[in-house]
C-alpha positions in Angstrom: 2.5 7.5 -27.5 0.2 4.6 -26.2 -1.4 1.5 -25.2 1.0 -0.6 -27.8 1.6 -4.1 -28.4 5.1 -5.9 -27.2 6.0 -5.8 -31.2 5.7 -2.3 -31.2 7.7 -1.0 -28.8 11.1 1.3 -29.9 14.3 1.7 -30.2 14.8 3.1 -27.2 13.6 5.3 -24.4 14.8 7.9 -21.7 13.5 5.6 -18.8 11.6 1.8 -18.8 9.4 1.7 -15.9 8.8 -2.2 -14.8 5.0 -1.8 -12.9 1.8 0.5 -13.1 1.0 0.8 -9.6 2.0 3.6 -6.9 6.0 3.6 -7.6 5.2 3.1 -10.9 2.9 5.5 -11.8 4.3 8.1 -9.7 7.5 7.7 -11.6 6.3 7.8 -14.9 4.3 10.4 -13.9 7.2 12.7 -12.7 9.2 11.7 -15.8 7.0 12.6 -18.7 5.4 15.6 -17.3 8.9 17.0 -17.3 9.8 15.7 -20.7 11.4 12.2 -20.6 9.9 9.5 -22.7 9.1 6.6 -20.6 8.1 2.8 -21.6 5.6 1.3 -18.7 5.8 -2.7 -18.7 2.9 -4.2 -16.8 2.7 -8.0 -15.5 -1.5 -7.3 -15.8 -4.2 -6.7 -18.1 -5.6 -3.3 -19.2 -7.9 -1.9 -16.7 -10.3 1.2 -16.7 -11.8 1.9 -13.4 -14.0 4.5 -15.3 -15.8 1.1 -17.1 -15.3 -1.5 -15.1 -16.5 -0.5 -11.5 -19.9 -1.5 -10.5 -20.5 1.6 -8.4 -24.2 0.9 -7.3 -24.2 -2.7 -7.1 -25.5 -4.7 -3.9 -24.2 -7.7 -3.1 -27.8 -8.9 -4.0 -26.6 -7.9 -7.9 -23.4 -10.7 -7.5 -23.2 -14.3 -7.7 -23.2 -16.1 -4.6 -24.1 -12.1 -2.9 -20.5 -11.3 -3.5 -18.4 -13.1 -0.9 -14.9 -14.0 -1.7 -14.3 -16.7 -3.8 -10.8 -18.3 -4.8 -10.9 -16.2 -7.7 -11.9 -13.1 -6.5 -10.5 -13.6 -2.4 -12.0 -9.8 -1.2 -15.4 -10.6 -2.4 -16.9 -10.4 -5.9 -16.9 -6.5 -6.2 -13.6 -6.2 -5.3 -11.4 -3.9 -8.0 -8.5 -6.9 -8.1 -8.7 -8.4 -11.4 -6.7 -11.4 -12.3 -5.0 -11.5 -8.9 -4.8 -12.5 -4.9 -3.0 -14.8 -2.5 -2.4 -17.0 -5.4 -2.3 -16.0 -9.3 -2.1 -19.2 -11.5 0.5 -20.5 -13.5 2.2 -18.3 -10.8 3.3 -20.0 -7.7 5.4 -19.1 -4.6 6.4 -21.5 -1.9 7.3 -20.9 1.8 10.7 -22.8 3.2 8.8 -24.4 6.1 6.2 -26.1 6.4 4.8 -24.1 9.9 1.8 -22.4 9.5 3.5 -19.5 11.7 6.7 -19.3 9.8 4.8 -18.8 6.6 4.4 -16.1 4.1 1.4 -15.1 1.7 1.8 -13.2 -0.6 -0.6 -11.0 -2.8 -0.7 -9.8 -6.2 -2.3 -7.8 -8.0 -2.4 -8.6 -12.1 -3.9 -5.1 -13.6 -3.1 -2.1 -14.6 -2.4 0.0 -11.7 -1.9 -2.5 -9.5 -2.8 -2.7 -5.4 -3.8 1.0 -6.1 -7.1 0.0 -7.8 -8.3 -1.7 -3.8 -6.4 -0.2 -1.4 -7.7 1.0 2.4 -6.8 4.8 0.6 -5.3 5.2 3.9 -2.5 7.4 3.6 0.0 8.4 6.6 3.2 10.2 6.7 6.5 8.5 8.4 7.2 10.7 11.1 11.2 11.8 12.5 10.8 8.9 14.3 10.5 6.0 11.6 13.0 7.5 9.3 15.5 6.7 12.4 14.2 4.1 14.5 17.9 2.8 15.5 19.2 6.1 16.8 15.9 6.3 19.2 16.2 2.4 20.3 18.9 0.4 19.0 17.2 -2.3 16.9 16.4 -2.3 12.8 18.2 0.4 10.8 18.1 4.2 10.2 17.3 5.1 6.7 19.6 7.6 5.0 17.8 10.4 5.1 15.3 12.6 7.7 11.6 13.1 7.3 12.5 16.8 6.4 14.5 14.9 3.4 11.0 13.6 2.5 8.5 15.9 3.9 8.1 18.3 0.7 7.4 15.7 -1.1 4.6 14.1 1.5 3.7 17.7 0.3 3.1 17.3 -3.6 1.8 13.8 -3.8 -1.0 14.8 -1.0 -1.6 17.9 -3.5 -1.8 15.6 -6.6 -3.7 12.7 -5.7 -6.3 14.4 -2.9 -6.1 13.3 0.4 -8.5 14.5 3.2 -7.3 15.1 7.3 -6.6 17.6 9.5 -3.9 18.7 11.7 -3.6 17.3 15.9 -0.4 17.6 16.6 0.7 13.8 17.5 4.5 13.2 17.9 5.7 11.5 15.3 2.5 11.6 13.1 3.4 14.8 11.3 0.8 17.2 10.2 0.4 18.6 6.8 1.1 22.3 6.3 -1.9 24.8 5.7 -4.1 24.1 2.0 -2.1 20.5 1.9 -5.2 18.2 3.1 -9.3 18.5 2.3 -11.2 18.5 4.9 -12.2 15.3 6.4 -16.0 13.5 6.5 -17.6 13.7 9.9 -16.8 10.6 12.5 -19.7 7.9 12.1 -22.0 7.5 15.5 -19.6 4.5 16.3 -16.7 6.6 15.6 -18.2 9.8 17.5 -19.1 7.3 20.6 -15.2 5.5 20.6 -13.6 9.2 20.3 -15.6 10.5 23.6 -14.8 7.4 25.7 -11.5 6.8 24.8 -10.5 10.4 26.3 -10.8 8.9 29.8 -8.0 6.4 28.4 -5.6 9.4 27.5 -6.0 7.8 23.6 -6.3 10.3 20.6 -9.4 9.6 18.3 -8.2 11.8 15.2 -9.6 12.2 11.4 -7.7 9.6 9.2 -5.8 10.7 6.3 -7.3 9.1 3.3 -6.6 9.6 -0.7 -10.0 10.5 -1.3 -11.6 13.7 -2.7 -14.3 15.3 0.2 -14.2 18.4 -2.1 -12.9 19.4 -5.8 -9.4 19.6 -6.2 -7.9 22.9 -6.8 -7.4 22.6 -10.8 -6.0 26.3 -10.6 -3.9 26.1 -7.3 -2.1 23.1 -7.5 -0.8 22.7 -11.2 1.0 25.7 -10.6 2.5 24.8 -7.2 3.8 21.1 -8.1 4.9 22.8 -11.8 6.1 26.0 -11.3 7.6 27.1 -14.6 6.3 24.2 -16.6 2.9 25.4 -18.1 2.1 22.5 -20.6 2.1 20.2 -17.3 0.3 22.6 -15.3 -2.4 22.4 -18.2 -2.3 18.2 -19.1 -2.5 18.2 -15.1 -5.4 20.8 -14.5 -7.3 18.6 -17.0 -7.0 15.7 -15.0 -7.9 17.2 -12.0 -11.1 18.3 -14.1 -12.0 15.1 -14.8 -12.5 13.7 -11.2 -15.7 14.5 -8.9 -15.7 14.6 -5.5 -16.8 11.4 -2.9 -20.2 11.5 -3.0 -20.3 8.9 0.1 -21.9 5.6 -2.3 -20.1 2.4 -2.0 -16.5 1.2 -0.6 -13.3 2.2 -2.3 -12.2 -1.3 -2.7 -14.4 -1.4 -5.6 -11.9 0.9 -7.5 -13.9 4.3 -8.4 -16.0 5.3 -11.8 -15.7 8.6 -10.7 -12.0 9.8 -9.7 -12.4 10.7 -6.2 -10.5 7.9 -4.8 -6.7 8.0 -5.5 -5.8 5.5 -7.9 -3.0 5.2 -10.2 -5.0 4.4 -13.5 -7.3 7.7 -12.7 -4.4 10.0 -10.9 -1.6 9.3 -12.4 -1.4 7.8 -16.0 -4.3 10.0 -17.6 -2.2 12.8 -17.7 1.0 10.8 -18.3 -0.8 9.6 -21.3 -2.0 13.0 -22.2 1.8 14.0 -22.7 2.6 12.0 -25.6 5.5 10.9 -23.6 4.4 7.4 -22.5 4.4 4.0 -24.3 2.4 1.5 -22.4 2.4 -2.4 -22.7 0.2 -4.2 -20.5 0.3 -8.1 -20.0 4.2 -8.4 -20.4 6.0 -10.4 -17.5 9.6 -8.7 -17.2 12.3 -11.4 -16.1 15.5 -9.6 -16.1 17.2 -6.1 -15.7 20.1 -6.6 -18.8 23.3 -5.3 -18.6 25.7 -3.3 -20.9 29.6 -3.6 -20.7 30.4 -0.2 -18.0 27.8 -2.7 -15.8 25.1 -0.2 -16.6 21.5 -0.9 -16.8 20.8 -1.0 -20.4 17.0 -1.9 -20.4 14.8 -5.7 -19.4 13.9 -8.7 -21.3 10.1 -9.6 -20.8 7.8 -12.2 -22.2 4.6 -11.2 -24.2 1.8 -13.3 -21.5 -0.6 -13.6 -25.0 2.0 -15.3 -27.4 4.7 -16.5 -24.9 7.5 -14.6 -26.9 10.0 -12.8 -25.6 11.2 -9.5 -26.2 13.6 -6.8 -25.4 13.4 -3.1 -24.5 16.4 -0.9 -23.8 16.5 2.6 -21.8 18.8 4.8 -20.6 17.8 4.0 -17.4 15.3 1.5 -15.7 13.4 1.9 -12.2 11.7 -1.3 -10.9 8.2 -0.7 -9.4 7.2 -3.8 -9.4 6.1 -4.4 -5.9 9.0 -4.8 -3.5 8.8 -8.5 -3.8 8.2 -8.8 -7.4 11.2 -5.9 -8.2 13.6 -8.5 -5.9 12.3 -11.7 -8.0 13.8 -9.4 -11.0 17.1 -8.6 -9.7 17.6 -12.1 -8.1 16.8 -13.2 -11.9 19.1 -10.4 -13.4 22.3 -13.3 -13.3 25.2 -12.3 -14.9 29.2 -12.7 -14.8 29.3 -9.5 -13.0 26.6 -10.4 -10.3 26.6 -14.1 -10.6 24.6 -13.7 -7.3 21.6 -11.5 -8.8 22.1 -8.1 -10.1 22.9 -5.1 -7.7 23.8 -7.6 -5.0 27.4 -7.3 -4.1 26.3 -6.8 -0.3 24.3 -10.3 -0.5 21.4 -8.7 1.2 18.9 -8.7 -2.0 15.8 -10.1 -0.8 16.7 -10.1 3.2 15.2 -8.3 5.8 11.6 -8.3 4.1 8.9 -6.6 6.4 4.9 -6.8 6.9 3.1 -4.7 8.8 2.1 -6.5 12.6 -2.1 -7.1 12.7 -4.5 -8.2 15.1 -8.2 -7.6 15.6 -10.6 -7.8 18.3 -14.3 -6.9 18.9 -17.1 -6.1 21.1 -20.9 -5.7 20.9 -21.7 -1.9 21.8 -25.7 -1.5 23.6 -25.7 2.2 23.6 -25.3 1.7 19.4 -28.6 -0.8 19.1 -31.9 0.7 17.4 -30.8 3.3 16.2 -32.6 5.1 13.6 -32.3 4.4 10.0 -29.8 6.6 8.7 -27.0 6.3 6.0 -23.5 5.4 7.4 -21.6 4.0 4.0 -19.7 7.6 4.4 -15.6 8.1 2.0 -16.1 3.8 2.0 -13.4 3.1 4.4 -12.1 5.2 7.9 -12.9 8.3 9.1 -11.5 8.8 12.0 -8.2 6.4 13.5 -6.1 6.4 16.6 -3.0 6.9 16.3 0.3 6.0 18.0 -0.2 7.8 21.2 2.8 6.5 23.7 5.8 7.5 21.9 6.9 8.7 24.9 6.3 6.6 27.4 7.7 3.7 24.9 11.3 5.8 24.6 11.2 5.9 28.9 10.7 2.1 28.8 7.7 2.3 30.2 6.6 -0.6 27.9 8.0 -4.2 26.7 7.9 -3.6 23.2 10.0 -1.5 21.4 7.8 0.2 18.2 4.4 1.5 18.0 1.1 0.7 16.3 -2.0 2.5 15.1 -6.2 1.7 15.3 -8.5 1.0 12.4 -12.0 1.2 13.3 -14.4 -1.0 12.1 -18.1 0.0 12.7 -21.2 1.4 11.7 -24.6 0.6 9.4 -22.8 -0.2 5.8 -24.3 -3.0 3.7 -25.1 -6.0 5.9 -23.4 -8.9 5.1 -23.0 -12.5 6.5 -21.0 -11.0 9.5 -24.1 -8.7 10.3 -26.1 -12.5 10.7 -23.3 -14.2 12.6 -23.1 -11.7 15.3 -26.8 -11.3 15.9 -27.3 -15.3 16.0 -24.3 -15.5 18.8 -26.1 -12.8 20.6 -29.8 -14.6 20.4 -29.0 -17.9 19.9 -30.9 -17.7 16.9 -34.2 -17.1 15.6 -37.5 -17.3 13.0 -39.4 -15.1 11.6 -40.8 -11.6 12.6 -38.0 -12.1 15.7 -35.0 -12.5 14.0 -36.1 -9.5 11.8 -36.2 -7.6 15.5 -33.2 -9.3 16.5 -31.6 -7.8 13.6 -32.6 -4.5 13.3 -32.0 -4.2 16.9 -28.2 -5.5 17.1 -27.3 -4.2 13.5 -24.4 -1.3 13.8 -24.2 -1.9 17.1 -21.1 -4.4 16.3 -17.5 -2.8 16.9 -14.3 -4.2 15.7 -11.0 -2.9 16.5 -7.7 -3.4 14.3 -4.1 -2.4 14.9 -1.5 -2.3 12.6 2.1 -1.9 14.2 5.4 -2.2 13.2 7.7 -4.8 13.1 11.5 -4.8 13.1 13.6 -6.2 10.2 15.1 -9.7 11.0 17.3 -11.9 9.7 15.0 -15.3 9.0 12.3 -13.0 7.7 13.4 -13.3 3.9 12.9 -14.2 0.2 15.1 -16.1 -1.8 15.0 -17.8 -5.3 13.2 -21.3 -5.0 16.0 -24.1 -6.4 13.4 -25.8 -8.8 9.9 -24.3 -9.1 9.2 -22.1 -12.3 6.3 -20.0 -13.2 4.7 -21.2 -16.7 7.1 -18.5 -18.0 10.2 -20.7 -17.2 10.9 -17.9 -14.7 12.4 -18.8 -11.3 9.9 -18.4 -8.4 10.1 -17.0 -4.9 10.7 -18.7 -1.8 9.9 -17.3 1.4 11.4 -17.6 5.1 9.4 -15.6 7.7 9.5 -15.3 11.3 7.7 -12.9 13.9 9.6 -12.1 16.9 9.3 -11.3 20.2 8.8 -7.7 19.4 5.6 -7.9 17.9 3.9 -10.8 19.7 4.8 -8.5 22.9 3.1 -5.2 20.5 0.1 -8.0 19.6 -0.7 -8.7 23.3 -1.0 -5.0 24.1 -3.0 -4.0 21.1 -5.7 -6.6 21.8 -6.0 -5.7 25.4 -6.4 -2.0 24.2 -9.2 -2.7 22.2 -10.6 -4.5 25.4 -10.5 -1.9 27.3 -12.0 0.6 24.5 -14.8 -1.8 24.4 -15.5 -1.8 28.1 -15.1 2.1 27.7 -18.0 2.7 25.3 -19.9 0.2 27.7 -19.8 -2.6 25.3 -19.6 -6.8 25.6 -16.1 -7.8 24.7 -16.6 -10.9 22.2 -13.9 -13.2 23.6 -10.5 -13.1 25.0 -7.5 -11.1 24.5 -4.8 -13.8 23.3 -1.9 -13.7 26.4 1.2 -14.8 24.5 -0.2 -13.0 21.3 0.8 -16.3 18.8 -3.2 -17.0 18.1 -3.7 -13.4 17.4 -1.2 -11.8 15.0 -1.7 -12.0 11.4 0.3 -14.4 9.0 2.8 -13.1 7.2 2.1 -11.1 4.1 -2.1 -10.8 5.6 -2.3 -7.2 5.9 -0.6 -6.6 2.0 2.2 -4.0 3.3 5.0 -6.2 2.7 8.4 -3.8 2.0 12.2 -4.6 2.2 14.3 -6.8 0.4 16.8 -4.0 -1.3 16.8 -1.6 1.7 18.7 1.6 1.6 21.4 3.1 3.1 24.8 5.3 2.9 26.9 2.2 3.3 27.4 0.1 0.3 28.4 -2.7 2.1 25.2 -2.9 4.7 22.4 -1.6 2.2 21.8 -2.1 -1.7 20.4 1.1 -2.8 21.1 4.6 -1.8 18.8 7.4 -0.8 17.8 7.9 -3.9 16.8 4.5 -4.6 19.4 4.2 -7.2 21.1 0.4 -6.2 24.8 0.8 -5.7 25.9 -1.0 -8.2 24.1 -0.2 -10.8 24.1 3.7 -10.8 20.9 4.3 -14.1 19.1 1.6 -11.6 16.1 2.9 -9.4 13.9 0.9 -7.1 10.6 3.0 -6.7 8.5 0.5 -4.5 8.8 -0.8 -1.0 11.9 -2.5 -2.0 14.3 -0.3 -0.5 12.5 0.3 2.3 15.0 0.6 5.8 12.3 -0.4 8.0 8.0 -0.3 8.0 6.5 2.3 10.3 3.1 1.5 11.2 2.2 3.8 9.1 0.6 2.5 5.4 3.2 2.4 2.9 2.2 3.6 -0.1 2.3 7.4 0.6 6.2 7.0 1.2 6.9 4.6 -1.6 4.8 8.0 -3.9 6.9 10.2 -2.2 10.0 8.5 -2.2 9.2 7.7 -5.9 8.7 11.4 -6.9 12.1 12.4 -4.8 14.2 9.5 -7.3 12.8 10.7 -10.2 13.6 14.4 -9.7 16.9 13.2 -9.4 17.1 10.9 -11.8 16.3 13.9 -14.4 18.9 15.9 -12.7 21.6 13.1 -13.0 20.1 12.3 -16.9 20.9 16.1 -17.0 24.2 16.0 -16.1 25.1 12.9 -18.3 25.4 11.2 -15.2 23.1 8.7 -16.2 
């Protein structure tokens, strides 16, 4: 089994997984290593990282020196391919017209998805955010406990490489012993923020990131994550083989030639590949989940992207990875006599209660970081160190007045200069010519600190997404419409993450560069900004108040699995996409064990 064309896909298959990215792969992963033959439908292109990254480009090397264009938003090195806030030919629209009730949404056309340009940044849910309600009365508990989760935190950390180290912060759970590689020293920005913010009582910590500081233990691990199962420990110690360790070059957002940043097209398909277990079709736009007579999933309906025809696969069971938005357009789409409403939707809350994660930024110019010596700072290509939530406490004692937590992204030291390196020196000089404003810029460059938090919000009830009455992709297929609201809750979180940062600025000895926002409106990031955008099929263990169990099979459809951020209860301020791995590994496992059965 392959890369195949729409025409050349079979009969039928244990399991059709709809999306290539972290769900995705994960899943078909899991499935095929233990036998299952899986069909992968992708909305993208083909994409090999291993060809296609310029590694040891400068922005010099890129038209217009690389800064985002419509086409390429992130900047022209960026690994998205054939994606961003908007795809064409494949629009969204927002319900009002208010800049601050407005959603964007990205996307990501490739093969593997957001996994290709993520931060890498990869945090477990702690006790806490698996039952937020039971600690403060707002949102909803998910049906199961971080213990539930916590052995699969566990493999996925094994399998895809992710450095840290263990401090002991409530509610930002530690990985046991052999888990994590060790983490890259703190940058001098990073090493100056972590000794002043001690006389705050703030925790500067190593971040947990999916990138490889060391070799991964080909030997160890195969035979811990497939005991029993030696022709996956081998397909998998071969894969492992095949990536190097970081070698601290250029930012992961690139995507990685090399292996050592976690992505799904270098992690998890190789060896999914490798089993002869996987078909593959790339550039196919799924529209619908179809339906047998018991009301069971019986496989999707998509439409070739290079001929416009449509086709049909069938499976004994079908898990939608899409990306929590994209796997609600398909079950809104999935219409039938049986859910005339959108399929798996008898509690009417498909597409409701959609989340992103709550972000604001603020900076400061830092003196004690100017002339310093030449030295090179590009370090894993994204955080070393982060602070993480560090008043769980005093929050639960109502100490504060906003009821969930937040952590701090650092952005600092000497990477490649870029037009934000100019900007601050000029608003520091005025400006300047010649042999001055080379002074001017050696002197102020690193010495620029930014501070970013990313909290969490709270499910609510205007914040959802809902099939727009009359606007079609070029597909024919029914586009989303988006509602979105912040509430108080995280304007109230906003205001006290930017006066934070203040004070950490002030702390190192720095200049703040303008004003906390008071009422936090100004400051927090639109809707969909920070690409962490879960919910819309949440889970639970009552049919009527949830659509999927804890298994992320949907209630009514028992041989349906939602592996993304769809089902999602609520978004910790932790990044996603280590849960939505884990949670995907956990579904599979017992998907096989149900297909066992002839359950499913």
């Amino acid at each position: 089994m392959a890369l195949i064309n729409a025409s050349e896909v079979k009969d039928t298959y244990d399991v059709i997984v709809v999306g290539s990215g972290a769900g995705g792969g994960q899943s078909a992963y899991t499935l095929t290593m233990e036998g299952a033959t899986v069909l992968m439908i992708e909305a993208g292109r083909n994409y090999d990282p291993l060809k296609e990254t310029a590694m040891f480009q400068t922005n010099a090397d890129a038209p217009l020196r690389g800064i985002g264009t419509p086409d390429k938003p992130r900047g022209f090195h960026d690994a998205t391919v054939d994606g961003g806030w908007q795809v064409p030919g494949e629009p969204y629209t927002n319900a009002s017209a208010k800049p601050e009730e407005q959603f964007t949404w990205w996307r990501s056309r490739m093969l593997g998805g957001r996994t290709n340009h993520w931060g890498r940044n990869s945090l477990r849910n702690g006790p806490h955010d698996f039952k937020p309600r039971s600690r403060d009365g707002l949102g909803f508990d998910w049906p199961l406990t971080y213990e539930d989760v916590a052995p699969y935190y566990d493999k996925v950390e094994m399998l895809i490489g992710v450095y840290g180290d263990a401090e002991g912060i409530e509610n930002s759970p530690d990985s046991p012993p052999g888990v994590l590689l060790p983490p890259p020293a703190p940058r001098a920005g990073e090493q100056l923020a972590r000794h002043r913010a001690r006389a705050l009582g703030i925790p500067v910590v190593p971040m947990h990131r999916a990138v490889l500081s060391t070799r991964l233990d080909d030997h160890g691990v195969p035979a811990k994550l497939h005991p029993g199962n030696p022709r996956a420990q081998r397909l998998l110690a071969d894969s492992m083989r095949a990536r190097a360790a970081c070698f601290w070059a250029t930012h992961c957002h690139r995507g990685c030639s090399i292996g050592a940043a976690y992505q799904s097209t270098t992690v998890h398909l190789p060896p999914a590949m490798a089993s002869g277990n996987l078909d593959l079709v790339t550039d196919a736009m799924v529209r619908e989940v179809t339906l047998e007579g018991r009301g069971r999933a019986s496989g999707v309906i998509f439409i070739d992207k290079k001929t416009g025809r449509e086709h049909r696969a069938r499976g004994r069971a079908v898990i939608l990875a899409a990306s929590s938005a994209e796997s609600v357009r398909i079950l809104l789409n999935s219409k039938s006599s049986t859910f005339p409403q959108g399929l798996a939707n008898s509690s009417g809350l498909v597409g409701k209660y959609i989340t992103d994660t709550v972000g604001a930024s603020f900076g400061g110019q830092i003196p004690l970081l100017e002339n310093l010596p030449l030295h090179n700072e590009d370090g894993a290509g994204g955080l070393h160190v982060y602070i993480p939530w560090w008043l769980c406490q005093e929050q639960h004692q109502g100490k504060l007045n906003f009821p969930r937590g937040y952590h701090v992204e650092f952005g600092s030291g000497r990477s490649m200069p870029g037009v934000g390196i100019a900007s601050g020196t000029v608003s520091m000089t005025g400006g300047g010519y010649g042999r001055q404003f080379k002074e001017d810029m050696r002197r102020y460059y690193g010495s620029f600190m930014s501070f970013t938090g990313r909290g969490e919000m709270i499910p609510n009830e205007k914040s959802f997404c809902e099939l727009d009455p009359s606007v079609k992709d070029r597909w024919g297929i029914p586009v989303l419409r988006f509602h979105w609201q912040w509430s108080d809750h995280e304007l109230r979180q906003v205001v006290h993450m930017q006066r934070t940062f203040a004070d950490l600025i002030v702390a190192m000895g720095g200049k703040v560069r303008g004003t906390p926002d008071p009422d936090g409106r100004r400051a927090i990031a639109r809707g969909g900004a920070v690409i962490h955008e879960v919910g819309g099929a949440i889970m639970g263990d009552d049919p009527r108040k949830s659509v999927a169990n804890q298994w992320g099979q949907t209630w009514d459809v028992k041989n349906l699995v939602l592996a993304d951020g769809a089902p999602f209860a609520s978004n910790a301020d932790k990044n996603p996409t280590l849960t939505i791995m884990a949670l995907a590994w956990r579904a599979c496992d017992h998907l096989l064990a149900e297909m066992k059965r002839g359950n499913v």
